[in-house]
VMD Tcl script that draws the C-alpha trace (Angstrom):
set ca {
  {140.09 -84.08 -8.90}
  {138.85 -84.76 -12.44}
  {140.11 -82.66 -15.32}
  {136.29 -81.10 -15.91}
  {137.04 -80.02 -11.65}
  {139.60 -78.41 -12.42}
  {138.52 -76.85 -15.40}
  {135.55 -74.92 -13.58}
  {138.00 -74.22 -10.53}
  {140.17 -72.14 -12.75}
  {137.63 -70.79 -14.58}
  {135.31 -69.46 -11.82}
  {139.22 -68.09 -10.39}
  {139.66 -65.97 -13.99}
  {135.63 -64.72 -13.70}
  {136.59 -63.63 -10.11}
  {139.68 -61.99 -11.05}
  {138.33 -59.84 -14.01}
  {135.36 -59.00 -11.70}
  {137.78 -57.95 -9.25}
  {139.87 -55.71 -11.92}
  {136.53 -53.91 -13.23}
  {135.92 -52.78 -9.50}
  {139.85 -50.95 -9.01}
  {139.58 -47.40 -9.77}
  {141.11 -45.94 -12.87}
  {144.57 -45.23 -12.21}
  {145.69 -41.35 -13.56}
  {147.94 -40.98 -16.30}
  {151.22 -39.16 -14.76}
  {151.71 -35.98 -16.62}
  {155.08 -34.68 -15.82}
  {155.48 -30.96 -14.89}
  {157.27 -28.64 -16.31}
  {159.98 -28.37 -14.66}
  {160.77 -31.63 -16.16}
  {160.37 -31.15 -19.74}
  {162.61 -28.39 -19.72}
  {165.42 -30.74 -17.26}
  {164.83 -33.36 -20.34}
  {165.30 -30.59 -22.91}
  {168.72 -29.44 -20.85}
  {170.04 -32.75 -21.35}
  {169.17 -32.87 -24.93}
  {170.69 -29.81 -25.46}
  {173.93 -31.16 -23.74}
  {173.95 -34.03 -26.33}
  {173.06 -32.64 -29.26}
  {176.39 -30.27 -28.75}
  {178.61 -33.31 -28.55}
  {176.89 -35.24 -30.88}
  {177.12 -32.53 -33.37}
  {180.46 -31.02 -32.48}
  {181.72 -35.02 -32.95}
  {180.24 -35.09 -36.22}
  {177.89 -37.99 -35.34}
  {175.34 -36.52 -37.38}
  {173.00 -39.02 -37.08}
  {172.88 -38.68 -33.44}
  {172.44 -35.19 -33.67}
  {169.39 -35.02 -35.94}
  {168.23 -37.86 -32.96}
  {169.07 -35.54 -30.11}
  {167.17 -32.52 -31.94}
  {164.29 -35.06 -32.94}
  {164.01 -35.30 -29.07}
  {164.03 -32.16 -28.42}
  {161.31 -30.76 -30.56}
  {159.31 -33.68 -29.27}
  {159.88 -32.80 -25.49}
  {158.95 -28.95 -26.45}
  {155.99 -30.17 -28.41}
  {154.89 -32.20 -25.13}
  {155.75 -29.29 -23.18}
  {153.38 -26.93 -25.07}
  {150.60 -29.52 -25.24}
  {150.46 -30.39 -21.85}
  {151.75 -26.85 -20.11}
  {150.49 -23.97 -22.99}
  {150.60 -21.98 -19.73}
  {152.87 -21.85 -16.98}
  {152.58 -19.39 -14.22}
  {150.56 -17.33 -16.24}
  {153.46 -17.41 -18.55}
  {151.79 -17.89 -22.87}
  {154.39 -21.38 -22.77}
  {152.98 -22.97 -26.20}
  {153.10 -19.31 -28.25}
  {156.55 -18.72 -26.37}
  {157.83 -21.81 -27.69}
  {156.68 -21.65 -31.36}
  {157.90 -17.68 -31.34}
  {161.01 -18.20 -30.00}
  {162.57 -21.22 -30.84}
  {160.69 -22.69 -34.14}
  {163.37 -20.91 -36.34}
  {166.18 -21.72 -34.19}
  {165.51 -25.12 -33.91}
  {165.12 -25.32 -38.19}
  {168.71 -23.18 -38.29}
  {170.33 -26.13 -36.46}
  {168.31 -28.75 -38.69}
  {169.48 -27.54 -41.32}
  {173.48 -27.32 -40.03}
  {172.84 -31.41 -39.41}
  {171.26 -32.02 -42.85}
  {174.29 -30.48 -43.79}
  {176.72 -32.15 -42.19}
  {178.30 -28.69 -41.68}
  {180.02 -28.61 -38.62}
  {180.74 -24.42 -38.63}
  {177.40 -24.10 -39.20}
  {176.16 -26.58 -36.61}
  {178.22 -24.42 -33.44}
  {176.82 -20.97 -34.70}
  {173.13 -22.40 -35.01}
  {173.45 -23.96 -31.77}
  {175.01 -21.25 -30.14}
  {171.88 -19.26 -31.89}
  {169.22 -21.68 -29.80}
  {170.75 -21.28 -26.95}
  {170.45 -17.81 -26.96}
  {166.62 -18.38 -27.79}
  {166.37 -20.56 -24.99}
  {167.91 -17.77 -22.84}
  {165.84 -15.27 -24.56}
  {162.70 -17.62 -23.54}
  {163.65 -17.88 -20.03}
  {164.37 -14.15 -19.60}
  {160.98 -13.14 -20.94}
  {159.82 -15.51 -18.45}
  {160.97 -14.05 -16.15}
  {163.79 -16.80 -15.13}
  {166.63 -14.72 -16.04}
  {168.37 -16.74 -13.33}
  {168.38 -19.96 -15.64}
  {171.31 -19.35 -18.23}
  {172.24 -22.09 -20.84}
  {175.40 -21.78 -22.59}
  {177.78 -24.52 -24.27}
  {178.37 -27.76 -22.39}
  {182.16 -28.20 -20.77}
  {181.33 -31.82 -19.92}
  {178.76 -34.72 -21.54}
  {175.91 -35.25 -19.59}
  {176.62 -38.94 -19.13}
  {179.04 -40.81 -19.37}
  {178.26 -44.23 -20.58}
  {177.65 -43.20 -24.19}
  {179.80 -42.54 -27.11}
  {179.54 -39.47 -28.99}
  {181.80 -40.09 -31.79}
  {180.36 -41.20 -35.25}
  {179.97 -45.21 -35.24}
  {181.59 -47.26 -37.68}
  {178.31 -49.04 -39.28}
}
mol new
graphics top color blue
foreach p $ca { graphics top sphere $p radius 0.5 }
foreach p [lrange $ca 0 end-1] q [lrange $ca 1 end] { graphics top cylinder $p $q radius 0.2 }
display resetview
């Protein structure tokens, strides 16, 4: 075959192909339930107590970063759940909180950082109650929630 052949071969092959692709049906975005923000937000929890309780303060402010983020999703995608006001629960309960421990890592204060965490867990509890999930009770991690990172402050 001549190069000029071979040229239209592949080229009729791409027209074909993006043909093809305009004819699929749009895929839907996955929005993730729930249940799963607040599973994401236990887990950030988890590591923002041994981040901050190791003094890695820069993992902390991370781990709270993440947090807010995951609530923030939460609220946006979920401002109901089970009839239950999610978004205006959120923002009531846990916006202060969440600025109490902020302000513990800013401040490298490591006193601070256990009673305003211990203080957003309550509101988390407080959130869950009023939800009527009184079964779900956070307290203080006894164990990280994985194993393959370190926790300490790094050495850069």
């Amino acid at each position: 075959m001549t190069k000029r052949v071979v040229l239209v071969v592949v080229l009729a092959l791409a027209a074909a192909t993006v043909v093809a692709a305009g004819e699929q049906p749009a895929i839907e975005s996955y929005i993730p339930g729930f249940g799963e923000f607040m599973s994401a937000t236990q887990v950030r929890h988890s590591k923002l107590w041994f981040a901050g309780t190791a003094e890695n303060w820069a993992l902390a402010e991370h781990e709270l970063e993440e947090i807010k983020e995951g609530l923030e999703d939460a609220a946006t995608l979920h401002p109901t759940h089970k009839d239950v006001p999610v978004a205006a629960m959120i923002k009531s309960k846990l916006d202060t909180p969440l600025a109490h421990v902020a302000k513990s890592i800013n401040a490298k204060d490591n006193g601070e950082f256990i009673r305003t965490f211990d203080e957003l867990t309550a509101a988390c509890n407080a959130c869950h109650k009023e939800a009527s999930y009184p079964f779900i009770k956070i307290k203080r991690p006894t164990a990280p929630p994985v194993t393959n990172q370190e926790f300490g402050p790094s050495n850069n």
